[in-house]
C-alpha positions as CSV (number, residue, x, y, z in Angstrom):
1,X,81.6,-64.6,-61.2
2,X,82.1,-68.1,-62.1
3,X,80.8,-69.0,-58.4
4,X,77.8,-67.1,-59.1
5,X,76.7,-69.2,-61.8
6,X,77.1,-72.6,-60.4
7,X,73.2,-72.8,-59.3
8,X,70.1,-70.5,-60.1
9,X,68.7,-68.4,-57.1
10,X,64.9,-69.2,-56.4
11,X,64.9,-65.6,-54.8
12,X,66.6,-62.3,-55.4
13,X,66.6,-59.6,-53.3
14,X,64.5,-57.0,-55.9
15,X,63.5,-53.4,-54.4
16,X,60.7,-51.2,-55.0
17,X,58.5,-54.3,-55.5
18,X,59.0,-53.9,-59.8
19,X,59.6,-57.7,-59.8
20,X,58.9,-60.6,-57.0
21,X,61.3,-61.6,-54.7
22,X,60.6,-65.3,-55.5
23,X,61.9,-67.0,-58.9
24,X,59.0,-69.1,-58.9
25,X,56.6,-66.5,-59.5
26,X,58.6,-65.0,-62.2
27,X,59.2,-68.1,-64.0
28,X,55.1,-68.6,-64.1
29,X,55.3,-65.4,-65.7
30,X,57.4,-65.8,-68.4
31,X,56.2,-69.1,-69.2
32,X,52.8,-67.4,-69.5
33,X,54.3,-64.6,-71.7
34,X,55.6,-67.1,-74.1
35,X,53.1,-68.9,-74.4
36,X,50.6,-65.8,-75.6
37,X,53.5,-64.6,-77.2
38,X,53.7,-67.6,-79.6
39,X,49.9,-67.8,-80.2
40,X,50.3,-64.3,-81.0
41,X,53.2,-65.1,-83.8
42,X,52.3,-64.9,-87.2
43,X,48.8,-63.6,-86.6
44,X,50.4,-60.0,-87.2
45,X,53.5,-58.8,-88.2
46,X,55.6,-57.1,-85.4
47,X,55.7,-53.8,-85.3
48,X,58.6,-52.1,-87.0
49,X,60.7,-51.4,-83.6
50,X,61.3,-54.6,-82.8
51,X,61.6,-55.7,-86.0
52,X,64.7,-53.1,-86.5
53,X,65.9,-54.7,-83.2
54,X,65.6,-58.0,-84.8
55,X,67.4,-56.6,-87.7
56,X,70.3,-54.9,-85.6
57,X,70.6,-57.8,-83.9
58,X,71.0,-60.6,-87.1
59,X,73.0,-58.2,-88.8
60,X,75.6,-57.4,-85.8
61,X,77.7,-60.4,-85.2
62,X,79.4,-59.3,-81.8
63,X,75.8,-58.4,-80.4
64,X,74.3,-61.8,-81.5
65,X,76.9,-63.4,-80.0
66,X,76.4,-62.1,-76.8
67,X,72.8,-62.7,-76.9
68,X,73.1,-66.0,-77.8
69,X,76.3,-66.7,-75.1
70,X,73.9,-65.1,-72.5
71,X,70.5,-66.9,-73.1
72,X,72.5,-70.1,-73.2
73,X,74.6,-69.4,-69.7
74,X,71.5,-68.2,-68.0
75,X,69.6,-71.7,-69.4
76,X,72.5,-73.6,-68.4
77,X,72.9,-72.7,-65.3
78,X,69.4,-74.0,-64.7
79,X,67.2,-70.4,-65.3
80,X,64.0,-71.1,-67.0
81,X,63.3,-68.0,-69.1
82,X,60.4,-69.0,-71.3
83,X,62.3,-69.0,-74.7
84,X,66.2,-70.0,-75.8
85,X,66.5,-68.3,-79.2
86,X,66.6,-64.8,-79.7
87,X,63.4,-65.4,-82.5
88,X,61.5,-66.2,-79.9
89,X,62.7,-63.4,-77.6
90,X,61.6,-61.3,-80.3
91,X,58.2,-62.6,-80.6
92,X,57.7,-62.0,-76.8
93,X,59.0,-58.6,-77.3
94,X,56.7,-57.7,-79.7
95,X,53.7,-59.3,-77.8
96,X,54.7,-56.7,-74.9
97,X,53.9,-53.8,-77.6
98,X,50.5,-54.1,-76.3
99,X,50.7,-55.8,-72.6
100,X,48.5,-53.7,-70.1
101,X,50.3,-54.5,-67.0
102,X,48.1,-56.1,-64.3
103,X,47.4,-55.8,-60.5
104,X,48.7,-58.9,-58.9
105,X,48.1,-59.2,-54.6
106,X,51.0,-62.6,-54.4
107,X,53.2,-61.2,-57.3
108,X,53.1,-58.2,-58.9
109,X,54.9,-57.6,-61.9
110,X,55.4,-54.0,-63.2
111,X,58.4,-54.6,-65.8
112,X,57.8,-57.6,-68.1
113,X,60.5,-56.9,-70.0
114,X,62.7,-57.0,-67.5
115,X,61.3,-60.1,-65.9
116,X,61.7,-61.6,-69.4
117,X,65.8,-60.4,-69.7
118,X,66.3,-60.9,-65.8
119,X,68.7,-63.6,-65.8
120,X,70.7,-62.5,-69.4
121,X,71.5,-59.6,-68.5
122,X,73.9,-60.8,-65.5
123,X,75.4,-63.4,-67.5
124,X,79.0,-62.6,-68.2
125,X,78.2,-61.8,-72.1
126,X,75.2,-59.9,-71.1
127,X,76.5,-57.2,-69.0
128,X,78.7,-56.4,-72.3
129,X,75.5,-56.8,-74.2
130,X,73.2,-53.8,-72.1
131,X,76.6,-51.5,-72.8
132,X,76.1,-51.2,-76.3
133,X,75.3,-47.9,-77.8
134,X,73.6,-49.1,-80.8
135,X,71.8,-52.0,-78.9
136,X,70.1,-49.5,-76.3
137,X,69.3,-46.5,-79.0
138,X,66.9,-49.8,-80.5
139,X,65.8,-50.5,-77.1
140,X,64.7,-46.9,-76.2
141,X,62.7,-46.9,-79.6
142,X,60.9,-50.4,-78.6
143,X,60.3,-49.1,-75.1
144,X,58.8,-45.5,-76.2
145,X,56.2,-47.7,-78.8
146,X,55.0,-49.7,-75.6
147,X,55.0,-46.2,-74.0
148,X,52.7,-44.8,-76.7
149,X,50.6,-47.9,-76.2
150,X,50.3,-46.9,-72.7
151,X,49.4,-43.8,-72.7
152,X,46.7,-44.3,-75.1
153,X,43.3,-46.2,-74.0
154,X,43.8,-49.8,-75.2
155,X,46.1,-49.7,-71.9
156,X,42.9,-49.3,-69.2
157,X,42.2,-53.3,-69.7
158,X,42.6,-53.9,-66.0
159,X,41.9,-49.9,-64.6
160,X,38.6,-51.6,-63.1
161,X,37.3,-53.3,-59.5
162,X,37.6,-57.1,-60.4
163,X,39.6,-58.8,-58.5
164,X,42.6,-60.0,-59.0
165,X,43.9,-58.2,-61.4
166,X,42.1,-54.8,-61.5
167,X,44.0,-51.6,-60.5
168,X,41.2,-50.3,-58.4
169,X,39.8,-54.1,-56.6
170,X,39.8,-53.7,-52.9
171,X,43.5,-55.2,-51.9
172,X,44.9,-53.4,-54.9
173,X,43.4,-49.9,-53.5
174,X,44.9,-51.1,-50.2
175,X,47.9,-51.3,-51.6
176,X,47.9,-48.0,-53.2
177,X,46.2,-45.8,-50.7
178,X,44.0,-44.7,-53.7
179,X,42.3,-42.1,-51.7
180,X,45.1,-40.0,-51.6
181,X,45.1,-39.8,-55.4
182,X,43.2,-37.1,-57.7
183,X,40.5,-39.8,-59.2
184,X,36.2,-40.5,-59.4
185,X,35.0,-44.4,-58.8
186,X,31.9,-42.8,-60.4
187,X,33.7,-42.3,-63.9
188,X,35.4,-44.8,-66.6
189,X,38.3,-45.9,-65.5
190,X,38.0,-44.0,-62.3
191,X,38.9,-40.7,-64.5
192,X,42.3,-42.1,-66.0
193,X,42.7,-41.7,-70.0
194,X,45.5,-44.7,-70.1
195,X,47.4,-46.3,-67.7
196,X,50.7,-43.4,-68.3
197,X,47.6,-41.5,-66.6
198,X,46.9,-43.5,-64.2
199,X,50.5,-44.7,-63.1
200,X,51.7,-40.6,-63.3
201,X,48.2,-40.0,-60.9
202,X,48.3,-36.9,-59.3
203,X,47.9,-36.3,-55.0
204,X,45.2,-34.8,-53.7
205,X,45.2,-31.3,-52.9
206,X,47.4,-31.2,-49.6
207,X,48.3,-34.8,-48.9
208,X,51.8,-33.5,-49.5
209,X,52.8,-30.2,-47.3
210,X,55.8,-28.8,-48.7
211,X,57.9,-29.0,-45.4
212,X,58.7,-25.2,-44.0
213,X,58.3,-23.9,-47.3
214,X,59.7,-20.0,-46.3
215,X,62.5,-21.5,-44.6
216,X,65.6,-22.0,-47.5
217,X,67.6,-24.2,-44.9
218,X,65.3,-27.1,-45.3
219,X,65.5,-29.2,-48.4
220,X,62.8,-31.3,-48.9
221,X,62.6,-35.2,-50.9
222,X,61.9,-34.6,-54.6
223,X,60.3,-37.7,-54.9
224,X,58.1,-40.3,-53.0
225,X,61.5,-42.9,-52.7
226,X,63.3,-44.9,-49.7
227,X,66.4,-43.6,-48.8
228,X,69.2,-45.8,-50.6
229,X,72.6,-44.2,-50.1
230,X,74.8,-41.0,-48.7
231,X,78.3,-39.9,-49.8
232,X,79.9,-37.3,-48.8
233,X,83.0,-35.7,-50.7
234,X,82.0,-37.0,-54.0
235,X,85.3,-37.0,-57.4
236,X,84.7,-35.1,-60.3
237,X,86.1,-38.9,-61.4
238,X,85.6,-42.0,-59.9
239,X,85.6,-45.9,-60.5
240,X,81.6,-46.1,-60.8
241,X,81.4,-49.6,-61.8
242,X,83.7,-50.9,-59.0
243,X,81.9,-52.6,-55.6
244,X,80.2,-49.7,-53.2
245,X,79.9,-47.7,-56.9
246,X,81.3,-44.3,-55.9
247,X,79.3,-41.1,-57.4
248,X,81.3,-40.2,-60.7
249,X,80.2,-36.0,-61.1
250,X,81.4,-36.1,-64.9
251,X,79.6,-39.7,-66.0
252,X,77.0,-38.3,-64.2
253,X,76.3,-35.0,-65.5
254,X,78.1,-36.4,-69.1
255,X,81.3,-34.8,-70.3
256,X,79.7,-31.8,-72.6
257,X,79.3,-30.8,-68.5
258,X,82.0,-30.6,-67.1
259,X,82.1,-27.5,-66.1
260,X,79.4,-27.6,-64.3
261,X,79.8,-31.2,-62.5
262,X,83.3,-29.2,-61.4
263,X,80.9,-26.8,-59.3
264,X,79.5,-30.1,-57.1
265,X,83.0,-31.7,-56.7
266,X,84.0,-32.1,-52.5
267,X,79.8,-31.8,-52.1
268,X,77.2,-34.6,-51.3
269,X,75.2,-37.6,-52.9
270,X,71.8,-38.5,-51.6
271,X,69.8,-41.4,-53.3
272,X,66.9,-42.7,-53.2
273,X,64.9,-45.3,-55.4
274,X,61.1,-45.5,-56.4
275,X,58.3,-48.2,-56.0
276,X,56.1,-49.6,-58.1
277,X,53.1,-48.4,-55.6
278,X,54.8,-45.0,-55.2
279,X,54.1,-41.3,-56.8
280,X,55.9,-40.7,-60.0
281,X,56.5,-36.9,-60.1
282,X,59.2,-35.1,-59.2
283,X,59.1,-31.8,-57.5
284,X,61.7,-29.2,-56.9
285,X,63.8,-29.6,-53.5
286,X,64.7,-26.1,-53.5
287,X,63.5,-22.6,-54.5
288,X,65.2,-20.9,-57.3
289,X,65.4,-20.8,-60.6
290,X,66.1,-23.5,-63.5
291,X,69.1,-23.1,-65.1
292,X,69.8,-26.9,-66.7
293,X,67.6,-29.3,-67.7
294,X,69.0,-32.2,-70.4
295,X,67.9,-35.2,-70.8
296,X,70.7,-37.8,-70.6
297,X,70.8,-41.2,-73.5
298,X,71.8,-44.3,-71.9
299,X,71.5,-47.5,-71.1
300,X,68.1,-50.1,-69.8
301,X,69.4,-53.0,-68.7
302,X,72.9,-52.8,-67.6
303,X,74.3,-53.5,-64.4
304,X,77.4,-53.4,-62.5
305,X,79.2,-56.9,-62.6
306,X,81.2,-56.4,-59.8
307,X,77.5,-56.9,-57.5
308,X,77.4,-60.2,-58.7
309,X,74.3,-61.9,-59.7
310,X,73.1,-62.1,-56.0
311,X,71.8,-60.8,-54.2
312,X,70.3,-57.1,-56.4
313,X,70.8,-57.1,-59.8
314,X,69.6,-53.4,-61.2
315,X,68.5,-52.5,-57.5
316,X,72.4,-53.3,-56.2
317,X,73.3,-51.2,-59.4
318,X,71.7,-47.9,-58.7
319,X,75.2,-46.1,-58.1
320,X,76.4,-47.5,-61.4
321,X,73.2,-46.5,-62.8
322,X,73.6,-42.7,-62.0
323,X,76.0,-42.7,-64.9
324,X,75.0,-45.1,-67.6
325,X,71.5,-45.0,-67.1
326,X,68.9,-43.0,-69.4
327,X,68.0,-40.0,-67.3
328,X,67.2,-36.4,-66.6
329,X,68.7,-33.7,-65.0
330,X,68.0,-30.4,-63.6
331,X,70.0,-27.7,-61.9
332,X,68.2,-25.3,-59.4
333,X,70.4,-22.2,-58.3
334,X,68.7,-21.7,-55.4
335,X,67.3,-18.2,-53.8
336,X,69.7,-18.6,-51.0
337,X,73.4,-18.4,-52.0
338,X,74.7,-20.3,-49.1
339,X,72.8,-23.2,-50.6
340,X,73.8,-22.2,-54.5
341,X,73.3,-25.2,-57.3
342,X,71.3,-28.2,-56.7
343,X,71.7,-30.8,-59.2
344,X,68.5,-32.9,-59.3
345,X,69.0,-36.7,-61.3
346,X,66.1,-38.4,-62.0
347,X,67.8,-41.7,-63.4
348,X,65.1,-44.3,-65.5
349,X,65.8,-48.2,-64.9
350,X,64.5,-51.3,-66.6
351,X,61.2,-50.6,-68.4
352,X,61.2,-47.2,-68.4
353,X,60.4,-45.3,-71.9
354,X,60.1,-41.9,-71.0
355,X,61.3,-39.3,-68.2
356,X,59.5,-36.0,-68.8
357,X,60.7,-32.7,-67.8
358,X,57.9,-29.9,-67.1
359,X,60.2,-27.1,-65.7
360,X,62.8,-25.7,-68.6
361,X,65.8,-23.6,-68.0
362,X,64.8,-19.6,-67.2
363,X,61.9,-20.5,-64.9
364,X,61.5,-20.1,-61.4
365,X,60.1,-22.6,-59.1
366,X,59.0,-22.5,-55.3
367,X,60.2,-25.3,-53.2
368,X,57.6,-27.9,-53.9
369,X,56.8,-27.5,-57.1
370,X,56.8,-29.6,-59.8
371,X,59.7,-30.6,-62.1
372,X,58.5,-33.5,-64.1
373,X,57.7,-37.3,-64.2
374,X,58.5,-41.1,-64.8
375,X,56.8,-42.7,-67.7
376,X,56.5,-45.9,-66.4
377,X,59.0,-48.3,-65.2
378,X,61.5,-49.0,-62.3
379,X,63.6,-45.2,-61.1
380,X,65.5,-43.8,-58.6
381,X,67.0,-40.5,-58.2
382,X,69.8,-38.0,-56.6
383,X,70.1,-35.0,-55.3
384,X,73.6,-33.2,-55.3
385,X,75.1,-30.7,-53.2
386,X,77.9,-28.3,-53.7
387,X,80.8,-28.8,-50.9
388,X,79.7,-27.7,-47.4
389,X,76.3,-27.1,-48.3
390,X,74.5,-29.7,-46.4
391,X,75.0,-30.0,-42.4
392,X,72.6,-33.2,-42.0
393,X,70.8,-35.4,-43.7
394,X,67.2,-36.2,-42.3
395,X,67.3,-40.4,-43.0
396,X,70.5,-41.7,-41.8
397,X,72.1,-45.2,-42.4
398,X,72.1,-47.7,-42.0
399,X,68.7,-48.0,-44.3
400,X,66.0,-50.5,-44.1
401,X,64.8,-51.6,-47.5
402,X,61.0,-52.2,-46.0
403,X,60.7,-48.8,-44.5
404,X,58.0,-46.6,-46.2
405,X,59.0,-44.3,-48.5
406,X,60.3,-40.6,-47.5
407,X,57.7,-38.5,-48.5
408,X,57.8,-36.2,-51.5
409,X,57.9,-33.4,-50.1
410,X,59.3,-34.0,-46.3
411,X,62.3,-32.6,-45.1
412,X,65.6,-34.5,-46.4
413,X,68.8,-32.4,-45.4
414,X,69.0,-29.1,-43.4
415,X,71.8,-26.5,-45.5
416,X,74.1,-25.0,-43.1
């Protein structure tokens, strides 16, 4: 660690395209931020989530102090974050209550609080920081008031055709292959109530064919995500926060489940994470029938230490976030027994507020259907097999982290 914090990185290898690449960008960001965010200051009062962070924070000693110890280390070792007290953290916090994230061609930035905590949250006190219980349950309720600002109208400031900025100008509708998308150019806001609306957009009928959808051997991608990682004979128990993160069944299904992370133990991992251009449903990989779905408490911001600050961050964390992570998960028994349980994760990283689950425990769903959505925010997901389920998987490593997306949908793994 302490080699990692001689000199800042001007670039950091960042997936999905939630955050630039390049530090420079990210610093013009936060600079920005701070700037409205103090104009903003004392104009209103904050709203009364952050200002029970604010509280939690002054009146906890040991979280202070590790706030404190990690602005300072990230300033120190030359990181410039836009503030260096945790008032004025809190003030740029607060001004994110009502930030309408904007459509950017050189540097897009989908997560501003996660631009804004970027380099604490890697600092030695920081990654003890994003661990605690009591420090996330307040970040979860800050996050779901920005996600109520976002699903309601105030959020459509840049659903429009001007360029740069607007969701819908010519580059950005490059960019998100719009015509693929349920929407009207001849409407409001192209037909979106908010941006939640707009970011959970829904494809056109057929731009997605559910891949051999009679045939139970083929399992198809539950998500619009790159391939990230395979392993194969996953521990009902294993050392998740070490280097390479090994799949931990029982952290990742939580301990009240043990019983049924036993049923997956010997079986196979596939993961795959989300971009910020991407389609933010899930859909079911497998027919059958639903017999979990839980939602998961958890952590935001924390990531494994033993990554190091270069080259990923949260993106080199995405094992480690599997069990620590806020998320959802379902459990398909599917139609064909040689197949049996599929345990589908859908894991929220950074910014994200809200993972909502449409198919509940009793119902049956046909391969393709769909099981829910992101809210917002960076994700990635699993699917988990029992042992000697799968013969192949579909992508194969090693994976290149600018291929296009597997589509939702496609074939992923063939069952034996």
């Amino acid at each position: 660690m302490a080699d990692d914090l001689k000199n800042p990185l001007e670039e950091r290898r960042r997936l999905g395209g939630w955050l630039p690449r390049k530090e420079a960008e990210l610093v013009a960001f936060r600079k920005d931020l701070a700037k409205q965010a103090r104009e903003r200051a004392g104009q209103a009062p904050r709203v009364n989530a952050v200002e029970e962070l604010a509280a939690l924070i002054k009146g906890d000693p040991v979280i202070r102090m590790d706030l404190t110890r990690a602005i300072g280390d990230a300033i120190a070792v030359g990181y410039e974050l836009g503030y260096s007290t945790i008032d004025e953290l809190m003030d740029i916090v607060d001004y994110l209550m009502t930030y309408a994230p904007r459509f950017s061609e050189a540097s897009l930035i989908h997560c501003p609080l996660n631009a804004v905590l970027d380099w604490p949250m890697c600092m030695p006190s920081g990654y003890a920081l994003f661990r605690d219980p009591a420090l996330n349950a307040q970040v979860k309720r800050v996050l779901n008031v920005w996600c109520g600002f976002l699903s309601g109208p105030h959020s459509r400031a840049h659903l429009n055709t001007f360029a740069p900025k607007g969701w819908f100008s010519a580059e950005a509708q490059k960019q998100l292959e719009i015509s693929q998308f349920v929407c009207d150019p001849d409407k409001p806001y192209w037909g979106f109530s908010s941006w939640n609306s707009f970011f959970t957009r829904h494809f056109r009928s057929g731009a997605r064919p559910v891949a051999e959808p009679d045939n139970s051997k083929v399992i198809v991608s539950a998500c619009e995500a790159s391939p990230y990682n395979i392993q194969h004979d996953v521990k009902l128990h294993d050392p998740f926060w070490i280097k390479s993160q090994p799949y931990s069944l029982q952290e990742m299904f939580t301990t009240s489940q043990r019983e049924l992370a036993e049923k997956f133990v010997g079986g196979s991992v596939y993961q795959a994470f989300l971009s910020a251009f991407n389609y933010h449903r899930w859909h079911a990989p497998v027919s059958g029938r639903i017999v979990k779905a839980y939602h998961v408490d958890g952590s935001y911001y924390s990531e494994a230490e033993s990554e190091g600050i270069d080259p990923g961050g949260l993106n080199d964390s995405q094992g480690y976030a599997t069990a620590v992570a806020a998320r959802v998960v379902i459990v398909i028994d599917c139609e064909d027994p040689e197949v049996g349980l599929v345990g589908c994760i859908f894991v929220g990283m950074a910014d994200v507020s809200s993972c909502v689950i449409d198919a509940l425990p009793g119902q049956r769903v046909a391969k393709g259907d769909e099981l829910g959505y992101f809210q917002y925010g960076g994700s990635t997901y699993c699917l988990v097999f029992g042992p000697n389920v799968v013969q192949s998987f579909v992508p194969q490593p090693p994976f290149d982290d600018e291929a296009p997306p597997l589509k939702v949908n496609a074939h992923v793994a063939t069952a034996r």
